[in-house]
VODOBA-616956 format. One record per residue (C-alpha): x, y, z. Coordinates in Angstrom, 2 decimals. Layout:
BEGIN
X;Y;Z $
...
END
This chain:
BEGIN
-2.36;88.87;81.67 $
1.07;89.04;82.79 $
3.73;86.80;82.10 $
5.90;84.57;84.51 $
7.57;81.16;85.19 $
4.57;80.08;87.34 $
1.97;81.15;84.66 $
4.32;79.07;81.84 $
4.34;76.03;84.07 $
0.53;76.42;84.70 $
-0.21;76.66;81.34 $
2.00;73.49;80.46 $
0.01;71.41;82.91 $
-3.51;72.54;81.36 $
-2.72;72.18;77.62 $
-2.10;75.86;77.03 $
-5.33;76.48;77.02 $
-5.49;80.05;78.62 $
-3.57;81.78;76.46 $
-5.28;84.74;74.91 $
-5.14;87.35;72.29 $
-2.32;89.74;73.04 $
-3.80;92.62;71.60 $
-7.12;93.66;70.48 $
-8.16;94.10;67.06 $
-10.70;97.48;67.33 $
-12.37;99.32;64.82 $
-10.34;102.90;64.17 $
-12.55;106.40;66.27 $
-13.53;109.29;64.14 $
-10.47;111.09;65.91 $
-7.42;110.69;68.28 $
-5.13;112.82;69.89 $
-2.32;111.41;67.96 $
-1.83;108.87;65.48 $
1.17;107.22;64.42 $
1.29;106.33;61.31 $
3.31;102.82;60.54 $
2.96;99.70;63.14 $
6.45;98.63;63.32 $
8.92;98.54;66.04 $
9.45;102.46;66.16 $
5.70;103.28;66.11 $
4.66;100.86;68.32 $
7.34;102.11;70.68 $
6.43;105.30;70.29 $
2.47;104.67;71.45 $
3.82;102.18;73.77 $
6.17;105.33;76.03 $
3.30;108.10;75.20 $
0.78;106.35;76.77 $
3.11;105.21;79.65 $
5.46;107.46;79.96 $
3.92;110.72;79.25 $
0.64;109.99;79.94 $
-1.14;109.99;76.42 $
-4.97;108.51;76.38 $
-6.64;109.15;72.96 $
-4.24;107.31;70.48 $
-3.86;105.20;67.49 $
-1.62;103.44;65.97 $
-2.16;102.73;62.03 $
-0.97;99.42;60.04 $
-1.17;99.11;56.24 $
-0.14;95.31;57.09 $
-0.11;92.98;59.98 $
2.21;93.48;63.34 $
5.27;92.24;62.13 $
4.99;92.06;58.89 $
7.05;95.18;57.85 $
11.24;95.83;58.90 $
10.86;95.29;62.31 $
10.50;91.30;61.26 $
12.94;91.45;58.09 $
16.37;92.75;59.84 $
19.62;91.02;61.14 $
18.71;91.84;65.28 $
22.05;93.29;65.89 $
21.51;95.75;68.91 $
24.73;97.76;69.55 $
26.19;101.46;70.32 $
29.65;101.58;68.92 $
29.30;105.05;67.37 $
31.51;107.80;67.04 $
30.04;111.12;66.99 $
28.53;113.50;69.72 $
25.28;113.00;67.34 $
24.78;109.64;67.75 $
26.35;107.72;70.41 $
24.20;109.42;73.34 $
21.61;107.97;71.29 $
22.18;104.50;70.76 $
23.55;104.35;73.97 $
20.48;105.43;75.78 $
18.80;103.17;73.20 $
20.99;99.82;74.02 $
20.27;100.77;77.74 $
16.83;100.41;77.19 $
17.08;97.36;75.53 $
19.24;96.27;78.81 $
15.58;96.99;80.87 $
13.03;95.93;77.92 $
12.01;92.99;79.03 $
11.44;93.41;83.02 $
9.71;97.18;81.58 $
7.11;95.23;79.21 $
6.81;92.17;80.84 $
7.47;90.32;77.94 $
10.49;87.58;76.55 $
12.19;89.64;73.44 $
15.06;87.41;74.34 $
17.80;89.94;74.25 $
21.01;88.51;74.45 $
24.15;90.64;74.86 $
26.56;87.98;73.80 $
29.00;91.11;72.51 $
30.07;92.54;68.94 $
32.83;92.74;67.29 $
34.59;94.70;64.50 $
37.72;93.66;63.02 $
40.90;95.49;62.26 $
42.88;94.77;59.34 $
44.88;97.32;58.80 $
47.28;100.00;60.68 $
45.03;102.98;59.70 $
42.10;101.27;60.60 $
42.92;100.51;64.17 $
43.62;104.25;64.56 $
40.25;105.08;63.05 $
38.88;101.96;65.75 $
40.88;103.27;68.80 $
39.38;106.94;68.32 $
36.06;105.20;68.37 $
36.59;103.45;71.14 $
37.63;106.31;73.50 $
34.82;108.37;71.94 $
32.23;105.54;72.98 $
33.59;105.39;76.40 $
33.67;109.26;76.72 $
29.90;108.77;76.24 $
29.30;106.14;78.83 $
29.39;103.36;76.66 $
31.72;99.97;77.18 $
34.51;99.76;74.46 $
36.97;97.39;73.98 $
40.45;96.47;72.21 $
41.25;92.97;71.80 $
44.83;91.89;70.12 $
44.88;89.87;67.38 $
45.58;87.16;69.84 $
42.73;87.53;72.29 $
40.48;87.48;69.03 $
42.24;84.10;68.29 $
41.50;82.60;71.37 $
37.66;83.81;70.94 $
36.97;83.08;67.31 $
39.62;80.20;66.48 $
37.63;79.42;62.94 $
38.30;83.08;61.24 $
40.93;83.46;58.80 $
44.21;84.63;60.56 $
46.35;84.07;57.50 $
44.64;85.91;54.81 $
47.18;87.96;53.20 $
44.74;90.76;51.43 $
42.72;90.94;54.82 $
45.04;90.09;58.00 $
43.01;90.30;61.38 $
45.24;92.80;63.37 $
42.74;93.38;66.14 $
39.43;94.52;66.70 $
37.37;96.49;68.93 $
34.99;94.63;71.37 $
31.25;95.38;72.64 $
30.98;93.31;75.26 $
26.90;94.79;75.58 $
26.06;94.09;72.04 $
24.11;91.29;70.54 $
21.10;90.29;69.41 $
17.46;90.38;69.90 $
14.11;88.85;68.37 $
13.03;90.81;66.72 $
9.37;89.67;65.94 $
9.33;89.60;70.22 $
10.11;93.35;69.82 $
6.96;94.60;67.81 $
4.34;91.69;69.92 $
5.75;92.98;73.29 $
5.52;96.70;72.41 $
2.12;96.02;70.91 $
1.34;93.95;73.92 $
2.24;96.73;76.24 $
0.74;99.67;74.28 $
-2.70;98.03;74.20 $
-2.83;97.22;78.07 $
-2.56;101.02;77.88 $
-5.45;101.71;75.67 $
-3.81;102.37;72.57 $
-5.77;101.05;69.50 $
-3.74;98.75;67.07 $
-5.64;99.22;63.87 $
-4.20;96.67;60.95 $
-5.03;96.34;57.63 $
-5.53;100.42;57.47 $
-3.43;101.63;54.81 $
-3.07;106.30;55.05 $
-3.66;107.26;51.60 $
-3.38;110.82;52.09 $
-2.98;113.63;54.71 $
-5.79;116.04;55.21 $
-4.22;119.61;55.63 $
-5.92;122.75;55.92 $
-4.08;126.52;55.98 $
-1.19;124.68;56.87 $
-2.10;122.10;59.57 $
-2.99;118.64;59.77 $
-6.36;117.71;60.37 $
-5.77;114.06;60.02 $
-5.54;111.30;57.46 $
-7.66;109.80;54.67 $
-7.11;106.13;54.94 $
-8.07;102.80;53.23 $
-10.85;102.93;55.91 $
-11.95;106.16;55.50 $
-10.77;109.59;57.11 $
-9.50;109.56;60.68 $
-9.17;112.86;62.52 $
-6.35;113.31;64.88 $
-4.65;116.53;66.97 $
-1.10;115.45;65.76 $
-0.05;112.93;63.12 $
3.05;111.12;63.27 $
4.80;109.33;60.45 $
6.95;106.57;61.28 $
7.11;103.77;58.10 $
10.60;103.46;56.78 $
11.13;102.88;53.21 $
7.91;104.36;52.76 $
8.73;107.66;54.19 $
9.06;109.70;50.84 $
5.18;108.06;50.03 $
3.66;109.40;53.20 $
5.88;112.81;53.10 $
4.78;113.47;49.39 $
0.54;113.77;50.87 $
2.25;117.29;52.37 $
4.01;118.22;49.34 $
7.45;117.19;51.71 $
10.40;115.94;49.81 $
12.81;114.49;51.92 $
15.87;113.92;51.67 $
16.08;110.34;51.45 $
16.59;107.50;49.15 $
14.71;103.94;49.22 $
16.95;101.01;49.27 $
17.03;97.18;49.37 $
18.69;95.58;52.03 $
18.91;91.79;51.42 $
19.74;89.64;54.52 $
20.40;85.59;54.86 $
20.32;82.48;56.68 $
22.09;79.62;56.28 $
21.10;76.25;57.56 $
21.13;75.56;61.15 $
25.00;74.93;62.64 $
26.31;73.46;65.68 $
27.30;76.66;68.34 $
30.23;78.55;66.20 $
29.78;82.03;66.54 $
29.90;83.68;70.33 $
28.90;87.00;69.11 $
28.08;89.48;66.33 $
31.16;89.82;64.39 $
31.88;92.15;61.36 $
34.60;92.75;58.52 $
36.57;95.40;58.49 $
37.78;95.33;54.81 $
34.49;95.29;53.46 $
30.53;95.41;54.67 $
29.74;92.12;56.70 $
28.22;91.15;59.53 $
26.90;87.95;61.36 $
26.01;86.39;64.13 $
24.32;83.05;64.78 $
20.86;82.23;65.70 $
19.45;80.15;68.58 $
18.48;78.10;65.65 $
21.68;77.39;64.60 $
21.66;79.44;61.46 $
24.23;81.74;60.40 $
22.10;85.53;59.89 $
24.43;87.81;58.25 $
24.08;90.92;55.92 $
26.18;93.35;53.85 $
25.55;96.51;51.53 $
22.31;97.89;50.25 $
21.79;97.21;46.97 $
22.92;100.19;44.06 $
19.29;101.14;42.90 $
16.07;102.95;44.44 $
13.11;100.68;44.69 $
10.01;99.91;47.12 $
10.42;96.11;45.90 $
11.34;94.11;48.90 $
13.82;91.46;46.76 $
17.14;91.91;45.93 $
19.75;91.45;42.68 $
22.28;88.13;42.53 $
25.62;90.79;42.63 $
24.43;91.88;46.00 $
24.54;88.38;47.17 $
27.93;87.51;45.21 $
29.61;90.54;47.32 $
28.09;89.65;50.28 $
29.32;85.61;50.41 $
32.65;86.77;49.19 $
33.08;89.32;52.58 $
31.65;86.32;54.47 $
34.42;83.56;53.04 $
37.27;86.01;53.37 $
37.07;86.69;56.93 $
35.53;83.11;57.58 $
36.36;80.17;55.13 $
34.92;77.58;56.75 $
31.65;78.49;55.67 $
31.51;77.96;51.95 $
30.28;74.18;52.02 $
27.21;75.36;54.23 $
23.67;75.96;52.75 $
21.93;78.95;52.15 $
18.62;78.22;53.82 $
16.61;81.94;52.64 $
17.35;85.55;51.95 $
15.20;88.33;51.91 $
15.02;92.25;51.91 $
13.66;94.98;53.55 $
13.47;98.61;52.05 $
15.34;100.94;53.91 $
15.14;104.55;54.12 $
18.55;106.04;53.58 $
19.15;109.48;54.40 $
22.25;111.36;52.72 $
24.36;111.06;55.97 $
23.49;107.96;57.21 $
21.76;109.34;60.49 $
17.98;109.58;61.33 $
15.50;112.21;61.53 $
12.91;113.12;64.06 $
11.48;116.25;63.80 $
8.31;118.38;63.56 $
7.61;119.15;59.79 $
6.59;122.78;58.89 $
3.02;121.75;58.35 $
1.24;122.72;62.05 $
0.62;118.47;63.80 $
2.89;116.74;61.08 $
5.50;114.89;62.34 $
8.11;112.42;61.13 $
10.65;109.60;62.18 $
13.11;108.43;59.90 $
15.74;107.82;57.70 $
17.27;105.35;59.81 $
19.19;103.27;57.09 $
20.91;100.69;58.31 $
20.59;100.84;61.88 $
16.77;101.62;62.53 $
16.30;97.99;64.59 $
19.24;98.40;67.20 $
17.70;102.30;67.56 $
14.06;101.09;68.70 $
13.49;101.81;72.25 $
15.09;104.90;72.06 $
13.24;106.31;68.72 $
10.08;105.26;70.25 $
11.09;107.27;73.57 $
12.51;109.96;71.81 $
9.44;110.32;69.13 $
6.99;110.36;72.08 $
8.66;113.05;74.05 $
8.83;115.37;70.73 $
5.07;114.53;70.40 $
4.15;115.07;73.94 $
6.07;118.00;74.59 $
6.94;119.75;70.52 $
10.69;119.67;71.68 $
13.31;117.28;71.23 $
14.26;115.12;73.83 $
18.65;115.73;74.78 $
19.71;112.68;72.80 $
17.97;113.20;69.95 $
18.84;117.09;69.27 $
20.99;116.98;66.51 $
18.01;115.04;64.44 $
16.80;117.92;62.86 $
15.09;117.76;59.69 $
16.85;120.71;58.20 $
20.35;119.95;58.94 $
21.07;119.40;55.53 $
20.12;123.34;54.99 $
21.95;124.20;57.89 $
25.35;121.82;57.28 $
25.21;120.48;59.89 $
25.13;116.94;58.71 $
25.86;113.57;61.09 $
28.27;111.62;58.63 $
29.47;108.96;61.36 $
31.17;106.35;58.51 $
29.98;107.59;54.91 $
26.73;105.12;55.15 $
24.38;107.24;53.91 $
22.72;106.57;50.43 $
25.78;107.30;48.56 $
29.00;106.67;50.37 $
30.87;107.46;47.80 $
29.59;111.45;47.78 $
30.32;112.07;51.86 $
END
């Protein structure tokens, strides 16, 4: 089934009655050619560009939950590529160009709307550090952006101008930023992956990785074993729990991120904006609600729920860029556990274990990089070499020091 106007208006007329299952629901093969391990948005991208872009038959991808139910439908949508370093911004730019295509590529409504970012300056040093960034994104290809604090004025009339502690002195401008849905993201890359004949097993929790004399056979799974040419792990906060079934200690930390919404608001906010002077960052729905975030929480834990000083810090960041907002309603908050790697940049690698593979550590930012760690992750599986954006994603670059510290927003800032 593909999607269009026509078929929307012809649907409308007969009661939506032809709508049908948008996947299939199969029972797992005795083997594959590769499995990925964790049905969110990266590993669903990933089966989705092996089977179509390099050509991939014979794979699976494995769900301890349901489609959605995991960080690809518990994050803040921001899609952007306002990086600095050589390490990243090829990246997330290829990544935010993908997003540009997405929807024409899987025939499917992710509603991606680049309504722009923007990152405030409140200080003298800070638009230096901003300015750099800027020319380093457009050295890169990206758009970048400085707006005076009176062109931010004229955009955003309701934030605080006069604050004394945090005066708005600029800001620099994404105009190809935004937002996208995110639970659109993991249907439409499922969607697309199983019109290729990938199989979308849920409810099929790995509880181990069988190895033998140093390569992987497969994995042992709440369904029984399931014997693949190349295993791929690709699960987020649970990255250390898969890695440890290899004896593999990463080096990563698991974090809560808690993220918000506030009851729904008459149009406010044009954009994605974010606060300089502290971590903040919101943008507002097509619902009307506010969706805004801040720091991970101080402590490891898989638990997906967050502590009250989190939130204090948080609605503080959010009042003093933005006071208007303290008489509106908090309407839910939630978290999502995040993998945080010491630098604050991913991995995807081959392990040393012969067919192992992993994707991760993507902290804060794994959302806005799914299209191109799904691309990315396939061509390493297809091919066993990195594809050009993603070289510097090595696994051992701790070992080598060669570490991709783009802001200090690894696990602990405070150490980079």
């Amino acid at each position: 089934m593909r999607f269009s106007g026509f078929k929307v208006i012809k649907e409308a007329l007969m009661g939506h009655k032809g709508w049908g299952p948008q996947w299939r629901n199969p029972e797992p093969k005795s083997h594959y050619d590769i499995i990925i391990i964790g049905g969110g948005g990266h590993g669903l991208a990933t089966a989705y560009y092996l089977a179509k872009e390099f050509g991939q038959k014979n794979i699976a991808v494995l769900e301890k939950g349901w489609i959605g139910g995991g960080n690809v439908g518990r994050n803040t949508t921001i899609i952007r590529s306002n990086y600095l370093l050589d390490g990243n911004e090829p990246f997330y730019e290829f990544s935010l160009k993908l997003w540009e295509g997405l929807e024409q590529d899987f025939n499917y409504n992710a509603m991606v709307s680049q309504r722009g970012i923007l990152n405030l300056i409140h200080s003298d040093g800070q638009r230096d550090a901003f300015m750099r960034r800027g020319n380093g994104m457009i050295l890169n290809g990206a758009d970048a952006e400085y707006l005076t604090a009176d062109q931010i004025r004229a955009e955003n009339p309701f934030l605080n101008f006069d604050d004394a502690r945090f005066p708005i002195k600029g800001g620099l401008a994404q105009r190809r930023g935004g937002t996208v849905r995110h639970d659109a993201v993991a249907w439409g890359y499922a969607r697309g992956a199983d019109q290729r004949g990938v199989d979308i097993i849920q409810n099929c929790e790995v509880t181990g990785l069988r190895i033998e004399n140093g390569v992987c056979k497969g994995v042992e799974t709440s369904r029984g074993f399931i014997g693949a040419n190349k295993v791929g792990s690709c699960v987020a906060g649970s990255s250390s729990r898969i890695m440890a079934h290899a004896n593999i200690r990463l080096p990563i930390e698991s974090h809560v991120l808690q993220a918000f919404v506030s009851e729904g608001l008459k149009p406010t906010i044009p954009g994605v904006i974010t606060f300089g002077a502290g971590h903040f960052y919101v943008s507002q729905s097509d619902k009307g609600g506010l969706v805004f975030g801040g720091d991970i929480d101080g402590y490891n834990t898989y638990a997906q729920r967050g502590n009250l000083p989190t939130v204090e810090d948080v609605c503080e960041s959010g009042m003093a860029i933005m006071p208007m907002i303290g008489r509106s309603r908090m309407l839910r908050m939630w978290g999502g556990v995040m993998d945080m790697s010491m630098d604050g940049s991913p991995i995807i690698d081959k392990t040393h274990i012969d067919g192992l593979y992993f994707n991760g550590g993507w902290c804060y930012g794994g959302f806005k990089a799914t299209p191109a760690s799904g691309w990315c992750y396939a061509h390493l599986l297809a091919k066993d070499e990195p594809h050009k954006v993603a070289t510097a994603y090595r696994l051992d670059r701790f070992k080598r020091g060669y570490m991709i510290d783009e802001k200090g927003m690894g696990a602990q800032p405070n150490l980079h």
